[in-house]
MARKELO-113880 format. One record per residue (C-alpha): residue number from 0; residue in three letters; x, y, z. Coordinates in pm, whole numbers, plus 50000, padded with zeros to 5 digits. Each point is the difference from the previous one (the first is absolute). Last residue first. Example, Ala and Ser with C-alpha at 12.3 -4.5 7.8 and 13.67 -1.06 7.14 Angstrom:
2
+------+--------+-------+-------+-------+
! doza ! lumlum !     x !     y !     z !
+------+--------+-------+-------+-------+
!    1 !    ser ! 51367 ! 49894 ! 50714 !
!    0 !    ala ! 49863 ! 49656 ! 50066 !
+------+--------+-------+-------+-------+
This chain:
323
+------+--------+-------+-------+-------+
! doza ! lumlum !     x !     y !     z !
+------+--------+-------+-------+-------+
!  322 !    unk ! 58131 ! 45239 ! 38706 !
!  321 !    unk ! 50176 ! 49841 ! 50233 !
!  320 !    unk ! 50197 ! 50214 ! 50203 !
!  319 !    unk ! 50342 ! 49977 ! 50087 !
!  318 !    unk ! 50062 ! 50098 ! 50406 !
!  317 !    unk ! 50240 ! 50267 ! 50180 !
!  316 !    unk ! 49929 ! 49919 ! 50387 !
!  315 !    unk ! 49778 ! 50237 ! 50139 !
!  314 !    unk ! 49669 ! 49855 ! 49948 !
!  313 !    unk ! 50171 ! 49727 ! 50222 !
!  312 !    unk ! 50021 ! 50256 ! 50294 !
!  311 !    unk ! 49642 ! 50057 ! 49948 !
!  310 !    unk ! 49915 ! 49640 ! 50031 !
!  309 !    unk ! 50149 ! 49995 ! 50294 !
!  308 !    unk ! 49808 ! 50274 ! 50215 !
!  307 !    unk ! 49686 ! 49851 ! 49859 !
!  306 !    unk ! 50068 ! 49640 ! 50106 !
!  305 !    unk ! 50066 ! 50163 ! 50341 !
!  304 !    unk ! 49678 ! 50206 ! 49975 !
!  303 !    unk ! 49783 ! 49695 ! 49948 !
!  302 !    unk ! 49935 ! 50017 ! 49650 !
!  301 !    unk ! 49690 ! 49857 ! 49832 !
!  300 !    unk ! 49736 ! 50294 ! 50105 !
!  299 !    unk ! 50275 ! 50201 ! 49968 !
!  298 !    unk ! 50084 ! 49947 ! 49617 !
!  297 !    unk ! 49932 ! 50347 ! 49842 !
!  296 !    unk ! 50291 ! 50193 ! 50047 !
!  295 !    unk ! 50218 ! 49746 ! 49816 !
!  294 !    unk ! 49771 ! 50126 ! 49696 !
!  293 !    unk ! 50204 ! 50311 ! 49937 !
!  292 !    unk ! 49850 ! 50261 ! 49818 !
!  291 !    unk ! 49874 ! 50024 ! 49691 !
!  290 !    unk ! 49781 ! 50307 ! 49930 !
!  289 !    unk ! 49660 ! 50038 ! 49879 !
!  288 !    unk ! 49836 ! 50134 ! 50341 !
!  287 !    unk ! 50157 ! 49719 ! 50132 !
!  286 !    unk ! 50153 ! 49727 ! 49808 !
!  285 !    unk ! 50129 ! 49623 ! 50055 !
!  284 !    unk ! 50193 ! 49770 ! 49821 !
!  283 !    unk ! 50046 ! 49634 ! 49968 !
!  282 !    unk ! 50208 ! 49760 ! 49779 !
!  281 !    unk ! 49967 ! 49681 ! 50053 !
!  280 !    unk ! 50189 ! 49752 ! 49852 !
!  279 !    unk ! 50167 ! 49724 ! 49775 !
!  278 !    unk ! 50295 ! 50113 ! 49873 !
!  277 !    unk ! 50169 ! 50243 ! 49748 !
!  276 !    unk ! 49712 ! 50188 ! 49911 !
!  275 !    unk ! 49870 ! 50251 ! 49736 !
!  274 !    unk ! 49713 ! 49903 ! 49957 !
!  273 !    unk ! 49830 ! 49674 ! 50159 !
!  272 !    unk ! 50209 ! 49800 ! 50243 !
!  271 !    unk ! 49657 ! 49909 ! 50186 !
!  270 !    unk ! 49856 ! 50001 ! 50385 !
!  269 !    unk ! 49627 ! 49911 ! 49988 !
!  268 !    unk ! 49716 ! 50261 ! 50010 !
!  267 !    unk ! 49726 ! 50137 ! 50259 !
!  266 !    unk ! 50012 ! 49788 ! 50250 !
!  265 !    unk ! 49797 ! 50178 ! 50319 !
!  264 !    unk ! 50224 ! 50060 ! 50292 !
!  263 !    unk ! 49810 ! 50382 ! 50062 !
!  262 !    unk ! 49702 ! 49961 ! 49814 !
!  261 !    unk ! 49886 ! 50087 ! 49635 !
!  260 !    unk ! 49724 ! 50210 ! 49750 !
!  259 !    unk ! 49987 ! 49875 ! 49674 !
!  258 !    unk ! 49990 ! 50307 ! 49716 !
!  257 !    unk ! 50273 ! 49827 ! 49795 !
!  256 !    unk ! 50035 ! 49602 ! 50065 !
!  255 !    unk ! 50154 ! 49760 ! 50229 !
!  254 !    unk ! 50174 ! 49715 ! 50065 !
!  253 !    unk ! 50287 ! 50107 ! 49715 !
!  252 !    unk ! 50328 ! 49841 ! 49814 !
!  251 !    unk ! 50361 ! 49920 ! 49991 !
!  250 !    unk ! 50078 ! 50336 ! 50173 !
!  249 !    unk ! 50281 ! 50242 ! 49974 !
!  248 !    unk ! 49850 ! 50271 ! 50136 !
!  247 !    unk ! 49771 ! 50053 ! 50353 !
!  246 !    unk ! 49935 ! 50367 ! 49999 !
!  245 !    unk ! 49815 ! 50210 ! 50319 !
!  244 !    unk ! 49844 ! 50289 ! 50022 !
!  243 !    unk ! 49865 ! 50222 ! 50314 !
!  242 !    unk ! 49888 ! 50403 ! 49966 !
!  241 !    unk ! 49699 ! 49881 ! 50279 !
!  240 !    unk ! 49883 ! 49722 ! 49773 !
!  239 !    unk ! 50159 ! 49687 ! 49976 !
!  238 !    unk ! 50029 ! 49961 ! 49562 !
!  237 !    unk ! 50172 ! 49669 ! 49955 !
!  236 !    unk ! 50225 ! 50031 ! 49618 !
!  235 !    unk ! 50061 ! 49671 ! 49928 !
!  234 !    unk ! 50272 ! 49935 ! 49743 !
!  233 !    unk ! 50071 ! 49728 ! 49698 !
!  232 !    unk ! 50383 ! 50080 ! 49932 !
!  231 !    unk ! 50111 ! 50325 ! 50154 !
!  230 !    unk ! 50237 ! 50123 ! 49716 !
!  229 !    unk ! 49958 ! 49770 ! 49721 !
!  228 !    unk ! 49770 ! 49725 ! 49844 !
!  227 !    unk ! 49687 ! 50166 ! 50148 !
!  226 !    unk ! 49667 ! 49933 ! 50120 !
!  225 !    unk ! 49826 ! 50235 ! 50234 !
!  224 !    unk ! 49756 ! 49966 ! 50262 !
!  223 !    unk ! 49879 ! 50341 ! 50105 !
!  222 !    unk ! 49840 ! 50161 ! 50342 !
!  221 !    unk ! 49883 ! 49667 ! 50208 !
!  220 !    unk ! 49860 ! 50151 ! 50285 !
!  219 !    unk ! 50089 ! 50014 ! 50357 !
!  218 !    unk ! 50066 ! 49855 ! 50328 !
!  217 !    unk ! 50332 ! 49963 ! 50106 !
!  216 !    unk ! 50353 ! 49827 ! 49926 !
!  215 !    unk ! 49772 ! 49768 ! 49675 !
!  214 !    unk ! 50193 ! 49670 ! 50004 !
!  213 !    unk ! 50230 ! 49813 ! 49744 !
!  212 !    unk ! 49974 ! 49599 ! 50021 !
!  211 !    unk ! 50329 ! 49864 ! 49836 !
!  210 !    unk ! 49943 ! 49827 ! 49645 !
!  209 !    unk ! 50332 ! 50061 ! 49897 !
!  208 !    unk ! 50256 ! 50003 ! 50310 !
!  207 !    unk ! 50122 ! 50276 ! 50255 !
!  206 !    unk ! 50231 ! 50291 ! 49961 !
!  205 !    unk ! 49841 ! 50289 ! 50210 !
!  204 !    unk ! 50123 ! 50345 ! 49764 !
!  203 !    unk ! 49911 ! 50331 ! 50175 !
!  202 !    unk ! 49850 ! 50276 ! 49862 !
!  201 !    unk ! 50139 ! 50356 ! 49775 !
!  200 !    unk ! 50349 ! 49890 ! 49947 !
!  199 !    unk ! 50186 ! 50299 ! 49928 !
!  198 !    unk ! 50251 ! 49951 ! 49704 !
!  197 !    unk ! 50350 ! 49926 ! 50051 !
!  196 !    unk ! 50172 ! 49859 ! 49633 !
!  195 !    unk ! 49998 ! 49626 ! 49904 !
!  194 !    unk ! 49796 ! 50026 ! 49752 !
!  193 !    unk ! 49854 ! 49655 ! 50027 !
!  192 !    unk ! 50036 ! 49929 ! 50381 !
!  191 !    unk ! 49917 ! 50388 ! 50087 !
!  190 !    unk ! 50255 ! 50049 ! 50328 !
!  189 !    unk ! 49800 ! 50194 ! 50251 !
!  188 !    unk ! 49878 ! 50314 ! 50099 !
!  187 !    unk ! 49701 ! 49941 ! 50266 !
!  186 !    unk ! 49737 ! 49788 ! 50092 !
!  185 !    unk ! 50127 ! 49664 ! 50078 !
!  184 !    unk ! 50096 ! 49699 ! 49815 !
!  183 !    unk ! 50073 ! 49627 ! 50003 !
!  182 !    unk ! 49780 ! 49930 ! 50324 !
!  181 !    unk ! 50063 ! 49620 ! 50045 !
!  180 !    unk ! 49833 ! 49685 ! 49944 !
!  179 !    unk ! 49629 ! 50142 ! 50071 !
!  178 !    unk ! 49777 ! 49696 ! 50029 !
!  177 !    unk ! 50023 ! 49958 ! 50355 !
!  176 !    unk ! 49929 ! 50338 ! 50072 !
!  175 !    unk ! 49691 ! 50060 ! 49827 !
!  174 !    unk ! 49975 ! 50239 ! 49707 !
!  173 !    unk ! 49897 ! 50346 ! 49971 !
!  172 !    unk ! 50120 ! 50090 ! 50306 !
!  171 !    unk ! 49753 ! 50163 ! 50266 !
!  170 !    unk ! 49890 ! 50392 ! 50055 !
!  169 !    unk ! 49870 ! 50156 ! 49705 !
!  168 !    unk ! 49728 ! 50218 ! 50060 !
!  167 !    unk ! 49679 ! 49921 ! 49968 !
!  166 !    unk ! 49872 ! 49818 ! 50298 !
!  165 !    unk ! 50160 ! 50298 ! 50258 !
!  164 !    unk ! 49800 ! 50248 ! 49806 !
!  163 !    unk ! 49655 ! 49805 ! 50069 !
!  162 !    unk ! 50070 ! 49999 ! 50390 !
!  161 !    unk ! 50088 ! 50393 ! 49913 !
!  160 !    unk ! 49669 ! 50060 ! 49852 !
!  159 !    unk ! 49820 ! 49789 ! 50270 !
!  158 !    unk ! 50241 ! 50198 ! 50244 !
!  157 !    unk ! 49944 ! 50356 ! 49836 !
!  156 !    unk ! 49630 ! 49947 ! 50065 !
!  155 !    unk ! 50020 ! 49856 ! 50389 !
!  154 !    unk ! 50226 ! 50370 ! 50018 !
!  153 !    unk ! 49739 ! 50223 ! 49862 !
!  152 !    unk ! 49724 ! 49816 ! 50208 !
!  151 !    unk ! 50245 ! 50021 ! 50298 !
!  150 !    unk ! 50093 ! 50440 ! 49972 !
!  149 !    unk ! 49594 ! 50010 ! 49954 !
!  148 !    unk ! 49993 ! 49864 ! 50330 !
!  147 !    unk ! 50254 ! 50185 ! 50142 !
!  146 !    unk ! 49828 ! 50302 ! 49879 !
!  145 !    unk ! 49687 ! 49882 ! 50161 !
!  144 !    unk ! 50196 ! 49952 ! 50343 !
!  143 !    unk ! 50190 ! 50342 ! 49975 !
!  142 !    unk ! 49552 ! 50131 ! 50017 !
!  141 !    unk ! 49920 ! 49733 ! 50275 !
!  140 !    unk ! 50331 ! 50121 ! 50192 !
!  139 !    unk ! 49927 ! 50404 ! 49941 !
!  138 !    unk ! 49665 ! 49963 ! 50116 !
!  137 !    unk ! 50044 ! 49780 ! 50270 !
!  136 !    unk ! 50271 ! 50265 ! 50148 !
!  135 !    unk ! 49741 ! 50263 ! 49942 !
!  134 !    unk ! 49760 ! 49850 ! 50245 !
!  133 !    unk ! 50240 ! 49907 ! 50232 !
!  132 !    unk ! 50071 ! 50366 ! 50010 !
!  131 !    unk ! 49634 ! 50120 ! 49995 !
!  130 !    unk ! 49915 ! 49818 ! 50296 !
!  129 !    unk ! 50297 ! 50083 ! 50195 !
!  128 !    unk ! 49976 ! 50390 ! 49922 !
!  127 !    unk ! 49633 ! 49976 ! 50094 !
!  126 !    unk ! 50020 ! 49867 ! 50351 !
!  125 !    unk ! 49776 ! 50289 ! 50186 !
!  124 !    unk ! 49771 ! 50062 ! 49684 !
!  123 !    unk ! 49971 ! 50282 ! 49758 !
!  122 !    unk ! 50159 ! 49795 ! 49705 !
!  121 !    unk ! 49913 ! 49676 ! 49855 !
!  120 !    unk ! 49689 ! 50121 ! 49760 !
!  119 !    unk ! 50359 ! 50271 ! 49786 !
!  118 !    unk ! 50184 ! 49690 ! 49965 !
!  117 !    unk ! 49943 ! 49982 ! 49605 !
!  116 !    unk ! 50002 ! 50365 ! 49999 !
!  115 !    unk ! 50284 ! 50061 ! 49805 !
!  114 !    unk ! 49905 ! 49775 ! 49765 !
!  113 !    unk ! 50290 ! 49744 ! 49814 !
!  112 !    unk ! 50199 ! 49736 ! 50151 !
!  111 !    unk ! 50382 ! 50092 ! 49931 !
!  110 !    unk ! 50203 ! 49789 ! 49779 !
!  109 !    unk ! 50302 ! 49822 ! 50124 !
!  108 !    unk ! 50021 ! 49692 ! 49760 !
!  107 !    unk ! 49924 ! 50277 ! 49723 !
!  106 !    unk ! 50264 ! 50225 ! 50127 !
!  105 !    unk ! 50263 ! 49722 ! 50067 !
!  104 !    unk ! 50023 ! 49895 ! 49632 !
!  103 !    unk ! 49860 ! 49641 ! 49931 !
!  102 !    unk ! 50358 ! 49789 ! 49899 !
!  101 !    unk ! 50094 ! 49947 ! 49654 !
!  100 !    unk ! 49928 ! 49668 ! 49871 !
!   99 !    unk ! 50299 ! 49720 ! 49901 !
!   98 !    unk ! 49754 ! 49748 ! 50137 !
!   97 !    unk ! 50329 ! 49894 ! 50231 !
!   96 !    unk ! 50012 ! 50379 ! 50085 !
!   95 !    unk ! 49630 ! 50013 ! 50072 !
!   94 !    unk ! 50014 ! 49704 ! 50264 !
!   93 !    unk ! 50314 ! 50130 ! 50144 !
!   92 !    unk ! 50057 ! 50374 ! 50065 !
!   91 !    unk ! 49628 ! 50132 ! 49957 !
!   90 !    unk ! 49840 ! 49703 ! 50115 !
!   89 !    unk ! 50209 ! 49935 ! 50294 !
!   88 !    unk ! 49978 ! 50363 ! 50103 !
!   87 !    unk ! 49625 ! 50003 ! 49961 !
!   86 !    unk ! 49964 ! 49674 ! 50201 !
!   85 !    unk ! 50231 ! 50156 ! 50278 !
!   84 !    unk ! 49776 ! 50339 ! 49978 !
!   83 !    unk ! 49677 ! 49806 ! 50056 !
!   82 !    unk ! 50138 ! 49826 ! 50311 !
!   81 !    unk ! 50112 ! 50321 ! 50181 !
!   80 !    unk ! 49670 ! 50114 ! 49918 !
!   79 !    unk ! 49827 ! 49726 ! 50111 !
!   78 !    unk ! 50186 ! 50049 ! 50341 !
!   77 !    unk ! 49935 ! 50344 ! 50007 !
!   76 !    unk ! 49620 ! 49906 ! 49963 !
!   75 !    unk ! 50027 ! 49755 ! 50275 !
!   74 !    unk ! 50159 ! 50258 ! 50228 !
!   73 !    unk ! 49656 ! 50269 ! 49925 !
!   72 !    unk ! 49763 ! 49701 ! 50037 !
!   71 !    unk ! 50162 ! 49930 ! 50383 !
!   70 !    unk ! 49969 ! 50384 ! 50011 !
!   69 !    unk ! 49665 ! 50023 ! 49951 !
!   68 !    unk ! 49925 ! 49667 ! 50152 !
!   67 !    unk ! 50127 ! 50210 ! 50306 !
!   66 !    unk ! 49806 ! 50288 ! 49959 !
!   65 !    unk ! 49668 ! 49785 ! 49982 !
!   64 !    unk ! 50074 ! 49831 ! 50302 !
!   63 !    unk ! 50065 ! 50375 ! 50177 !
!   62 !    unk ! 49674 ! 50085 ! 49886 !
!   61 !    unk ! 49802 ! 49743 ! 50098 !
!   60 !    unk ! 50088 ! 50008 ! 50376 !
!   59 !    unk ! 49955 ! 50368 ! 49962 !
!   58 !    unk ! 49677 ! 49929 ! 49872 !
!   57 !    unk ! 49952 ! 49761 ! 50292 !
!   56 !    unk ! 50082 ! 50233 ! 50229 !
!   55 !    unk ! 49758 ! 50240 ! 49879 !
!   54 !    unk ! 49742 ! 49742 ! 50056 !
!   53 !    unk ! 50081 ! 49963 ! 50351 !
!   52 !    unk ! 50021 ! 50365 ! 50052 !
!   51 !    unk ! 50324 ! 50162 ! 50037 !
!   50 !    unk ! 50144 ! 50202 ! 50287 !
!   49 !    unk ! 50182 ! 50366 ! 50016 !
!   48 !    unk ! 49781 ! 50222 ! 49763 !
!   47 !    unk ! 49637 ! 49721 ! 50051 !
!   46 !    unk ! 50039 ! 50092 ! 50361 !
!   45 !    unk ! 50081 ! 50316 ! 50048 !
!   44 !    unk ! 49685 ! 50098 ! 49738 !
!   43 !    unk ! 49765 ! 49755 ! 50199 !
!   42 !    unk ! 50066 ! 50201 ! 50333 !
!   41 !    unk ! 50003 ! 50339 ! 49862 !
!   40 !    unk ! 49647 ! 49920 ! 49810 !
!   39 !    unk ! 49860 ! 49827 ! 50341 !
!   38 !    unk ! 50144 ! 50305 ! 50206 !
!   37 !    unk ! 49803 ! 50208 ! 49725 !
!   36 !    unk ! 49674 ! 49763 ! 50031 !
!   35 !    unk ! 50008 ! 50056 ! 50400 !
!   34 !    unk ! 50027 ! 50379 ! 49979 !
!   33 !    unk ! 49706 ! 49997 ! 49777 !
!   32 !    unk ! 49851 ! 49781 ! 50168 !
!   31 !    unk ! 49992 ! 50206 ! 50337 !
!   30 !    unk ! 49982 ! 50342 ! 49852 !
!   29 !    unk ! 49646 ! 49824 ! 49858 !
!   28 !    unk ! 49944 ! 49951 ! 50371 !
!   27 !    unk ! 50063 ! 50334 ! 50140 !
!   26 !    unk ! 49777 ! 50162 ! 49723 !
!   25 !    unk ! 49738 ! 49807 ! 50069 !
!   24 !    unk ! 50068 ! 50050 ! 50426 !
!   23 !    unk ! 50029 ! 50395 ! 49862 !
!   22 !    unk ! 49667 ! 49977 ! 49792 !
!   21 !    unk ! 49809 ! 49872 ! 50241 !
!   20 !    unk ! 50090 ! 50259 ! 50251 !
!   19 !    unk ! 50126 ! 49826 ! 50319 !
!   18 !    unk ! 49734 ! 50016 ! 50338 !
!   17 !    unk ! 50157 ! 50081 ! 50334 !
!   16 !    unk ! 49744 ! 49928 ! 50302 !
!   15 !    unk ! 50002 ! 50343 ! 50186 !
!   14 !    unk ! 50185 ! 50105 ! 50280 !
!   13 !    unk ! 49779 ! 50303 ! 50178 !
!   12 !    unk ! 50095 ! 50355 ! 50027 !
!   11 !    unk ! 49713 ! 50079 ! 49727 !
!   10 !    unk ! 50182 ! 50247 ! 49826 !
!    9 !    unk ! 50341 ! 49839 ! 50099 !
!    8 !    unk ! 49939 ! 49650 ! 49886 !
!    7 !    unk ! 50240 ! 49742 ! 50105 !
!    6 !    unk ! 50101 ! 49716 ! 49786 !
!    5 !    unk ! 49907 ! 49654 ! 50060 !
!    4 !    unk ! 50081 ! 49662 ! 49786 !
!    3 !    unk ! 49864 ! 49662 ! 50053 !
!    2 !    unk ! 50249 ! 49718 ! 49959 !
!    1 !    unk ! 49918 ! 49744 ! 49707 !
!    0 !    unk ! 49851 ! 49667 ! 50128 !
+------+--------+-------+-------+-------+
């Protein structure tokens, strides 16, 4: 029960029951509240600036997970990178060099990703910078990863074409081994049987017997037969492709016809003493780009290099040809 309150009355010099305005004790109370829902305010303010709510925990929770797979993305993408520039640098200095292809030029392998706004959605936010970098990085990998690409398709192509390269040119003897009796003659300026003056041998000379199996040195197509009584004798002219010719002289006769297409170890002809020869033999020649060079050269898929290294210290021994 609230206390009663008196106050004296000096008119009537009595103390009289005190009685509170209505609008003072209405007054008095909204004071109240108000006063109550400011402390409230002040209270709730301190308390969600120095502690977090549940939830906001959780964002921050959140947050800091998503920062970290951020950065975890951010090492990978180095790591790709790293990897994409050791498959460039093998393919510009080995797998292009073999394919005889000039390497991609830094400044299209490097090319900048175009729109200067294409980050401008990621920014305005707390961990921008590390969105948009890792962002950018996989931007510049995907788009070094399509040249790459391209860089393969271009180098798968110059394989087949190289794969079919490798068929044609002349690369084995034109006889086998165990029929040759001795190499007579090598390319060079030698001793002309019949005129007996130094004139450059243009093939070599593989003595062997009538009838001896002769063999196509790569892939190719028969060029020219030709019959004579001199010079060369019957001839095969092998047409390899890729500035490559080959000439088997001498022979006693053809396997094959003008226009045929051949393999590599394919007979083609039989060893003869046809023209103007001394003996039976071989004699075989090889051009590039319509020049004779050297067929010793040509032999390493039937030389091991030490067979090699000797036979070109016989090609240096003075020698009488045979034809």
């Amino acid at each position: 029960m609230a206390k009663q309150k008196y106050v004296y009355n000096h008119k009537t010099l009595n103390y009289e029951r005190f009685e509170e305005p209505t609008r003072k004790r209405v007054g008095r109370v909204l004071l109240y509240i108000l006063s109550t829902a400011v402390f409230a305010v002040v209270i709730l303010f301190l308390f969600f600036t120095f502690f977090d709510s549940p939830k906001e925990k959780m964002q921050a929770r959140e947050i800091e997970y998503l920062k970290l797979q951020y950065e975890i993305l951010d090492d990978r993408l180095n790591e790709m990178n790293l990897l994409l520039e050791d498959m460039e640098q093998r393919d510009d200095n080995i797998y292009r060099v073999i394919f005889e292809a000039d390497p991609i030029p830094s400044s299209i392998r490097k090319a900048g990703i175009g729109g200067v706004d294409r980050y401008e959605d990621l920014y305005g936010y707390k961990n921008s910078d590390l969105v948009v970098r890792a962002a950018r990085k996989l931007d510049i990998v995907a788009s070094q990863l399509y040249v790459q690409s391209k860089s393969y398709d271009e180098v798968f192509a110059l394989a087949k074409s190289k794969a079919q390269m490798l068929a044609c040119i002349p690369a084995i003897i034109p006889l086998k081994e165990s029929e040759i009796r001795q190499i007579s003659s090598y390319f060079g300026y030698r001793s002309d049987p019949i005129y007996k003056v130094a004139k450059l041998h243009t093939g070599m000379d593989f003595a062997s017997a009538i009838g001896t199996e002769v063999f196509a040195t790569g892939d190719g197509v028969i060029e020219k037969l030709e019959h004579n009584h001199w010079g060369y004798g019957n001839m095969i002219t092998l047409n390899h492709g890729y500035g490559y010719k080959t000439r088997y002289a001498h022979l006693s006769g053809f396997a094959v016809h003008e226009g045929q297409k051949v393999k590599r170890g394919q007979v083609i002809g039989y060893v003869g003493s046809t023209g103007k020869s001394t003996g039976s033999h071989l004699h075989y020649e090889v051009m590039k780009n319509d020049e004779l060079t050297d067929p010793i050269h040509f032999f390493y898929n039937d030389l091991t290099p030490e067979e090699y290294e000797t036979i070109l210290k016989q090609a240096e021994l003075p020698s009488l040809t045979m034809d």
